[in-house]
C-alpha positions as CSV (number, residue, x, y, z in Angstrom):
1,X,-7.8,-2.0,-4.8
2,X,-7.4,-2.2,-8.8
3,X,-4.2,-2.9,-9.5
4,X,-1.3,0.0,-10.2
5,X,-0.1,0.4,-13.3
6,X,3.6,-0.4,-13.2
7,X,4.6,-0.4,-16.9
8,X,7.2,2.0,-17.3
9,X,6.8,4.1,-20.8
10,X,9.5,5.4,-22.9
11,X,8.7,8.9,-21.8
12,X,8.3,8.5,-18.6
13,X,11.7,6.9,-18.5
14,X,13.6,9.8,-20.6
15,X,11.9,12.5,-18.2
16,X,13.2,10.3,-15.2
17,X,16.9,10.3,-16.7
18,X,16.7,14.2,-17.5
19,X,15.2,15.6,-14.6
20,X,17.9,13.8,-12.2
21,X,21.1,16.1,-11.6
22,X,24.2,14.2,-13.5
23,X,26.2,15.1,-10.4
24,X,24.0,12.5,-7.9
25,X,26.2,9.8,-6.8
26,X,25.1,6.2,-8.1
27,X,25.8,3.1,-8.9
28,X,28.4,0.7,-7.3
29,X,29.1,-0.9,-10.8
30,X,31.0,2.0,-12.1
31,X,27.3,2.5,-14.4
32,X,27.2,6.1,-13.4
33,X,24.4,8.3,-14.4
34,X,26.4,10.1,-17.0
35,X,26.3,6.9,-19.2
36,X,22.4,6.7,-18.7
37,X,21.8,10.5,-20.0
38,X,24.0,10.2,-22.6
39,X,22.5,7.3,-24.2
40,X,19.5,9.2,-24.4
41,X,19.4,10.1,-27.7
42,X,20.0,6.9,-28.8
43,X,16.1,6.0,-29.4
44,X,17.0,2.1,-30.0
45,X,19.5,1.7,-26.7
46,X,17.0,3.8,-24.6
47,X,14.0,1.7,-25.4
48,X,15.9,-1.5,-25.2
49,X,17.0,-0.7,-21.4
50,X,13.6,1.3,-20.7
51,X,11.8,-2.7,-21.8
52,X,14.9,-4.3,-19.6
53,X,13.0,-2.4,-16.4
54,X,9.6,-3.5,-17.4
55,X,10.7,-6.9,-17.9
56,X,12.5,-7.0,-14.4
57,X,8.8,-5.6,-13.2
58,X,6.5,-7.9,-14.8
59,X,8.3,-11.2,-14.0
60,X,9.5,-9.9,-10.5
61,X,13.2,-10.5,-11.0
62,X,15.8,-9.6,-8.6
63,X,18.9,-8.5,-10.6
64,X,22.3,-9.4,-8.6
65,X,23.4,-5.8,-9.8
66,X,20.6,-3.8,-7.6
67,X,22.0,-6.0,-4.7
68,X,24.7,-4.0,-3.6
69,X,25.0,-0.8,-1.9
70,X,27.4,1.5,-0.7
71,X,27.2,3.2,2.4
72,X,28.9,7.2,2.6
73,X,28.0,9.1,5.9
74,X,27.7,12.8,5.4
75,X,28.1,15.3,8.1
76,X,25.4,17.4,9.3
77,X,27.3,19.6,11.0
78,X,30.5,20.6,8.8
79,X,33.4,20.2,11.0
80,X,31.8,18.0,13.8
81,X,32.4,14.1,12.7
82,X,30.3,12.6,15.9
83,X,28.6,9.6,15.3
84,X,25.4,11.0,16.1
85,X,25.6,13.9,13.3
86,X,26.3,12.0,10.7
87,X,23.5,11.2,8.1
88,X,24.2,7.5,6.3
89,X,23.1,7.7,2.5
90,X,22.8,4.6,0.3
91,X,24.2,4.5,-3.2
92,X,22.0,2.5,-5.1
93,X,22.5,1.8,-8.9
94,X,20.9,4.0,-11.1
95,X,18.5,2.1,-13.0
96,X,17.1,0.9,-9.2
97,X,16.9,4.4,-8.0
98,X,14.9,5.0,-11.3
99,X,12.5,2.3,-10.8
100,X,11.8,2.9,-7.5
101,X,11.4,6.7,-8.1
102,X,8.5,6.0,-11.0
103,X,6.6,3.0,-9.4
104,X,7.2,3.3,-6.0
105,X,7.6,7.4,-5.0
106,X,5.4,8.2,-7.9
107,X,2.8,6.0,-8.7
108,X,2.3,4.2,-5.2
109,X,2.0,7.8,-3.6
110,X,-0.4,8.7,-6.2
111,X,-2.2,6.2,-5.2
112,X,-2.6,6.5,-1.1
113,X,-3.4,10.4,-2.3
114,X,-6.4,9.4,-4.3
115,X,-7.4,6.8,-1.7
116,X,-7.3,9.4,0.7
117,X,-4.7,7.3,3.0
118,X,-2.6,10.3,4.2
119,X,-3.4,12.1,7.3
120,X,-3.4,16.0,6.9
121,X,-0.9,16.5,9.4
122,X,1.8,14.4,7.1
123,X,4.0,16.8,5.3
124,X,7.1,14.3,4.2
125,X,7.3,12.7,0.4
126,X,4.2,14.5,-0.1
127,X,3.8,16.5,-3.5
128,X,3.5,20.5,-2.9
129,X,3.9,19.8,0.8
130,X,7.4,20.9,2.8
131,X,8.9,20.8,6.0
132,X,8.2,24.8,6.4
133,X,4.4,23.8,6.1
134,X,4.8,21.8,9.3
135,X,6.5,24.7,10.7
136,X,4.6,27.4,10.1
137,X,1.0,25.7,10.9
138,X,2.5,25.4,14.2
139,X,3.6,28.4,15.0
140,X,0.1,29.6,13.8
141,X,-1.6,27.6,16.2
142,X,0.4,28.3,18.9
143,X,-0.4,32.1,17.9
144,X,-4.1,32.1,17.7
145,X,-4.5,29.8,21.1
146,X,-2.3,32.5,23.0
147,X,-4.7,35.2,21.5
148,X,-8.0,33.6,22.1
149,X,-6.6,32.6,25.3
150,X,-7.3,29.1,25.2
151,X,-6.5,25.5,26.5
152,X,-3.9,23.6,23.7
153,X,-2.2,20.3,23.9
154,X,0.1,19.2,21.2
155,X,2.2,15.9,20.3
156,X,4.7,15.8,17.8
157,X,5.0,12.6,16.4
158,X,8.3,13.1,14.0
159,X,10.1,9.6,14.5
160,X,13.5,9.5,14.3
161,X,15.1,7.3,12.1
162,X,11.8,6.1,10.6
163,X,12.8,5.5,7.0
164,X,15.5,3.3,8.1
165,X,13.2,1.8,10.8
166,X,10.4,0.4,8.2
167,X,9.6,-3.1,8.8
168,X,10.0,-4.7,5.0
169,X,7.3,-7.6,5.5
170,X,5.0,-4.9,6.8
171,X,5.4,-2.0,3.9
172,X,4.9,-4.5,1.4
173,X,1.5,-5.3,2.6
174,X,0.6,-2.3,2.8
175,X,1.6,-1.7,-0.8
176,X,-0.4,-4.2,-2.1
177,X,-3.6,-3.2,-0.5
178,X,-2.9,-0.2,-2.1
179,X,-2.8,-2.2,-5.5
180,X,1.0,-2.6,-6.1
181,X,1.2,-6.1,-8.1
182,X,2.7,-9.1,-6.6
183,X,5.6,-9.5,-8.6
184,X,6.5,-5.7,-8.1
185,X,6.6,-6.3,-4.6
186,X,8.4,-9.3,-5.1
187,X,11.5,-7.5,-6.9
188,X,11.4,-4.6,-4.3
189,X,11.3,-6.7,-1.6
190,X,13.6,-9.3,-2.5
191,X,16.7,-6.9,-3.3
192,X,15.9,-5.5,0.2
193,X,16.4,-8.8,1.5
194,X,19.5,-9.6,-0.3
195,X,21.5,-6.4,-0.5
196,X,24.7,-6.3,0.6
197,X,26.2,-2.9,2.3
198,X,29.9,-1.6,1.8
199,X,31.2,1.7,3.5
200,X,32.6,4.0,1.3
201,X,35.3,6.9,3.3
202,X,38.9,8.8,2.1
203,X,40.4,5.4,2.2
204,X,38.1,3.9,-0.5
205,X,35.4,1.0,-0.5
206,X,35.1,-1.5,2.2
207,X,35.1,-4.9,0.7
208,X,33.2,-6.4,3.7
C-alpha cells in the first residue's frame, strides 16, 4: 500500500504531550514526563525535540536511551500477590511511548481501518469500540437465540497474553504491507530486539 505518513508535526506532538496524564510512570532515565510538559511552551526546545523524533524516524535509528525498560507488576486483585494475578507493565521512556502512540497506535491503526483489515468482531485498540461492546453483543445474542428458540454455537477467541505473545519478525510485516516505511520499522523493531528489562519492586531497581 502507499506509504504512511510518519512525519511527526509540531502540533501533533504538543497534543501528544498534553493529553497524557503527568502522573503516568515513564522513563528509566529519570526524563520524566513532567520535564516534557513543561517545556512546552518553550516553542524553540519543543520543535527542536519534536525534529529529534522525526530524525530518529526518517533515518531508522535506534537510540541506546529507548533500550531499556523497567518491569513493575501490579496486582489485579488488591491484597492477593499470586503470580498468576499480577499484570507486568513496561516503563518505557517517554519520548518512545510518544512515538509509538502517533505512528504506530494512531496512524498504523488508521490505516488497517481504512483498508478494512479489522474483523467486526474485534473490539481491542479500536477507536469508539470497548470491552462492554463485546459484552453486551453477546449477551444480546444469547437473548434473541433463546427467544426465537434456535440452534447457536459460539467461540470466543480472547487469547491470553497476546500482546506479549506477538511474534516481532511477523508484526513488522504486517506493518509494512500496510504501508509503514522501512526505516520506521527498522527503529521499532530494532529497540525490541535490543531492550534490556529491569524489575522494579519496594526494594528499588534490579540492576540485572
Amino acid at each position: 500500500m502507499d506509504p504512511i505518513p510518519t512525519e511527526i508535526t509540531l502540533q501533533e506532538y504538543r497534543k501528544g504531550l498534553r493529553s497524557w496524564s503527568e502522573n503516568t510512570s515513564t522513563s528509566p532515565s529519570g526524563r520524566h514526563l513532567g520535564i516534557y510538559k513543561a517545556l512546552l511552551p518553550l516553542d524553540n526546545i519543543t520543535s527542536d525535540m519534536c525534529m529529534t523524533l522525526n530524525v530518529v524516524t526518517r533515518l531508522g535509528l535506534i537510540p541506546s536511551r529507548w533500550c531499556r525498560a523497567i518491569s513493575v507488576m501490579i496486582e489485579k486483585d488488591a491484597g492477593n500477590p499470586n503470580i498468576n494475578r499480577l499484570r507486568i507493565i513496561h516503563l518505557f521512556e517517554a519520548d518512545y511511548t510518544l512515538f509509538l502512540k502517533i505512528i504506530w497506535a494512531s496512524s498504523l491503526v488508521k490505516r488497517g481501518k481504512e483498508a478494512n483489515q479489522f474483523g467486526e468482531a474485534q473490539q481491542g485498540s479500536r477507536q469508539n469500540r470497548a470491552a462492554n461492546d463485546a459484552v453486551l453483543l453477546k449477551r444480546l445474542t444469547y437473548d434473541l437465540s433463546r427467544i426465537l428458540r434456535s440452534n447457536l454455537g459460539t467461540f470466543d477467541n480472547d487469547a491470553k497474553s497476546c500482546y506479549d505473545r506477538i511474534i516481532n519478525s511477523i508484526a513488522m510485516l504486517a506493518a509494512k504491507r500496510l504501508g509503514m516505511p522501512d526505516t520506521v520499522i527498522a527503529t521499532h523493531a530494532g529497540i525490541l530486539w535490543a531492550l534490556q528489562y529491569s524489575v522494579k519492586t519496594m526494594f528499588g531497581i534490579s540492576e540485572g
